[in-house]
Phi, psi and omega in degrees: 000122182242166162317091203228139198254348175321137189125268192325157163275154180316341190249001171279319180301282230284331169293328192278311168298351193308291194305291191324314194276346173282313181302301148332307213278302195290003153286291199289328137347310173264334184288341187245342184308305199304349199274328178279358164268024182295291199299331187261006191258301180317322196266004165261347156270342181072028195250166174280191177284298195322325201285320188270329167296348141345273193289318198289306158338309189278328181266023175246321198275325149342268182329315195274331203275332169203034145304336180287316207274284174350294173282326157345308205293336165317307182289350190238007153245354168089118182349308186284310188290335185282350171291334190249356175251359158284298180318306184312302172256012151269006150296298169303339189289295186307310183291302181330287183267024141267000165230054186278118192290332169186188213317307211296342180262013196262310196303318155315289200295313183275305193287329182225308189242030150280331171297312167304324173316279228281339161273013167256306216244091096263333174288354177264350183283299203292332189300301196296299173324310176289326191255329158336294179252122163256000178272114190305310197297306144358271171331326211268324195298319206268336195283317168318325225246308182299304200300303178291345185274307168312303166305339154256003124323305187263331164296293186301311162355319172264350147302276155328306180298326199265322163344283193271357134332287160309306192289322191226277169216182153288326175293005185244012163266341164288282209287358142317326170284296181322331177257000150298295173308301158309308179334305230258338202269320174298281193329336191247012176278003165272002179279140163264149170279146193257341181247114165321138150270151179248075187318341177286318194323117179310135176238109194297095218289294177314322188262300175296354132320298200285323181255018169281307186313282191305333158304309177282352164275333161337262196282000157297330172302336169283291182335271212313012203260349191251342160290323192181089151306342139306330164283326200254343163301301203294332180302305199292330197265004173281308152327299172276315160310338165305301158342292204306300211301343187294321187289326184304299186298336182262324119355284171324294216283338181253341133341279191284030182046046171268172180248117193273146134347276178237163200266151166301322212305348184275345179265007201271335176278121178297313175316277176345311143344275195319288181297010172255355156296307177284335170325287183295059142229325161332285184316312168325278211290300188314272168001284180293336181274334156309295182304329199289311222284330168319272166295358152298322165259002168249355188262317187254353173254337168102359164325153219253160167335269163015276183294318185301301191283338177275337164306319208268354176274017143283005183255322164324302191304285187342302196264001160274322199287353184247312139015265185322304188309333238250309194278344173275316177301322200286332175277351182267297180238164188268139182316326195303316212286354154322290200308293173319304174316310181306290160336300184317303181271358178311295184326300178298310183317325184257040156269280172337293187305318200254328178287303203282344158303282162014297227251311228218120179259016184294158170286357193269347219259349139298329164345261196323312170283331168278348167291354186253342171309276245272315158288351159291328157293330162251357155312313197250345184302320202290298169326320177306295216271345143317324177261346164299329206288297179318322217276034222210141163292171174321316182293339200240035164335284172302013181240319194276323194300309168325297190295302161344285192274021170248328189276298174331299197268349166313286165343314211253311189297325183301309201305310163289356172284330218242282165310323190284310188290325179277356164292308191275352201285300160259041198323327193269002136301355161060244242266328196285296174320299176322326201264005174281311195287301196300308186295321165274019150281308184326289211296330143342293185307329178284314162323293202295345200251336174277306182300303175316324199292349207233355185275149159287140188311334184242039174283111188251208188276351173213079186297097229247140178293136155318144163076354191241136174327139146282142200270160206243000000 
């Protein structure tokens, strides 16, 4: 018997999503702050740009390597303590790096355990969200409020982060999470877990190894692309073999009628697929344009935190004002044609973003494009994650959340991993390197944009998966 909020009036849902959508916003928070701090964290640490694109790369790639075994783990230790034992150590993370003596305690602090924090507790905010509201139009509404609270975490990020720099240091941007974090542990102590944890349950010890390992040699292999092309060959296909034997170990375990890390049974939905391709291509164009346009401008034009961050609340502007909008359009239009407008307009923005940098060396010739990124993205996160979220019964929450929020945080490291190594490969090409790191975001954005075109016209909020029960 679980708990259900159907019913309830609008401000028992807002207590209840409060702590949860705070929590989102300051993850998705630390993954983009840090991009305006390139210049004062290296000359204050005695480190390079590479060394910090580093530490940010490793906590975004933390998160996506265990988020899948994190949410697994939600069923056998319970939705709320892993939630509150993420907040815990994604607190310690924060004092940690903020008082970090060099790259290495930054990286210990930022990088592994605000990174382990924030994958224990983001699969229980959509797991409690999901079992919680069982009335869908509800649910959409609180997955808008989360979803969107993230996305302006991470819009605002660079803003907030160049602030407060400027006013005080970089270390007072970490404590700044830490007090956030205290904020979100008082706000959730009226939450219950609604499903009993099962201290019995089996936990796929091996299959969580094989695919943290392979996310993570994955994407050491892109870093490795400005050092040693033979080194970075070897790392991806090391890297995918890893994989490979992970789907291979998880077959097997469900052959033999074990309980897998993750069931295959979750890829049998096509809808579904389909929106967590667009979800990670989101995460990508977001990601990555914070970071390229971040260190582009504080590394070759020299711009200040600040200056940097005051830039990016034209993406801010952008993705609250189509936010606020997104639920009342979501009764109006079908999720597909969202997610597609947002892809329509994501594309022309990193266009924008390449021509008019290009052209024009004013500070304004960035405006446009990051305000149509930024209004394109909140047009579509909510739409990915409802129809990946919805489309799965109660039981198989943890798997899918999991899965979800690994396909998502994937999203975001391939995009600095990716744009940052061909930005940092070639810095001393200035403006040309940049329109190299932009383009291969465009054409990204087009993967993301093919991918929207194939989801159904008549895709609603609840696909039930082949093979798996509907919860009763």
């Amino acid at each position: 018997m679980t708990a259900s909020f159907t019913g309830t009036s609008r401000s028992d849902v807002r207590r209840l999503i409060a702590p949860l959508a705070l929590a989102q916003f300051i993850c998705s928070f630390a993954g983009s702050n840090m991009n305006v701090m390139i210049s004062d964290i290296s000359r204050d640490l005695d480190t390079t740009v590479q060394g910090v694109q580093i530490s940010i790369t490793l906590f975004l790639l933390t998160m996506a390597a265990l988020m899948i075994p994190a949410g697994k783990l939600t069923d056998k230790i319970g939705r709320k303590r892993c939630f509150t034992l993420g907040l815990i150590v994604y607190g310690a993370g924060a004092l940690v790096s903020a008082a970090s003596p060099g790259l290495w305690a930054l990286i210990l602090g930022n990088s592994i355990l605000e990174g382990v924090g924030t994958a224990l507790l983001i699969p229980p905010v959509y797991i409690l969200t999901t079992v919680y509201l069982s009335d869908i139009p509800t649910r959409a509404w609180a997955f808008g409020v989360i979803s969107g609270l993230g996305g302006i975490g991470a819009a605002a990020g660079p803003l907030i982060g160049g602030l407060i720099t400027t006013a005080i240091s970089w270390r007072a941007a970490f404590l700044f999470q830490a007090l956030i974090i205290v904020v979100i542990l008082l706000l959730s102590r009226r939450l219950t877990d609604p499903i009993p944890a099962d201290p019995t349950r089996p936990f796929d010890v091996v299959g969580a190894v094989l695919s943290a390992l392979g996310l993570f040699v994955l994407v050491l292999g892109i870093l490795a692309a400005d050092n040693s092309v033979p080194l970075m060959v070897t790392l991806i296909v090391a890297g995918i073999v890893i994989l490979a034997l992970f789907f291979w170990w998880v077959r097997r375990r469900e052959h033999a009628g074990k309980e897998a890390l993750l069931s295959t049974s979750l890829f049998r939905n096509r809808l579904s697929n389909i929106a967590l391709v667009t979800q990670n291509v989101q995460w990508v164009l977001l990601m990555g344009t914070s970071f390229t346009v971040s260190a582009y401008l504080q590394v070759v034009r020299g711009y200040s935190a600040i200056a940097t961050g005051v830039l990016f609340t034209a993406a801010t502007v952008g993705l609250l004002l189509t936010s606020l909008v997104a639920g009342r359009l979501a009764r109006r239009f079908s999720q597909r044609s969202l997610i597609l407008t947002g892809f329509v307009l994501c594309v022309p923005g990193i266009v924008l973003l390449i021509w008019l940098v290009a052209v024009t060396t004013t500070d304004w010739a960035f405006v446009p494009g990051l305000f149509l990124i930024g209004a394109g993205l909140g047009l579509m996160l909510t739409p990915s994650v409802n129809v990946v979220q919805s489309a799965f019964p109660e039981e198989a929450q943890g798997e899918i959340s999991g899965l979800s929020r690994s396909v998502s945080n994937l999203g975001s490291t391939l995009g600095t991993a990716i744009a940052g190594t061909i930005l940092i490969a070639n810095v001393a090409a200035g403006s040309a390197a940049y329109g190299s790191a932009m383009a291969v975001l465009a054409v990204l954005g087009l993967g993301g944009l093919v991918a929207a075109l194939l989801l159904p016209r008549d895709a609603s909020a609840r696909h039930p998966v082949p093979g798996v029960r509907e919860a009763t």
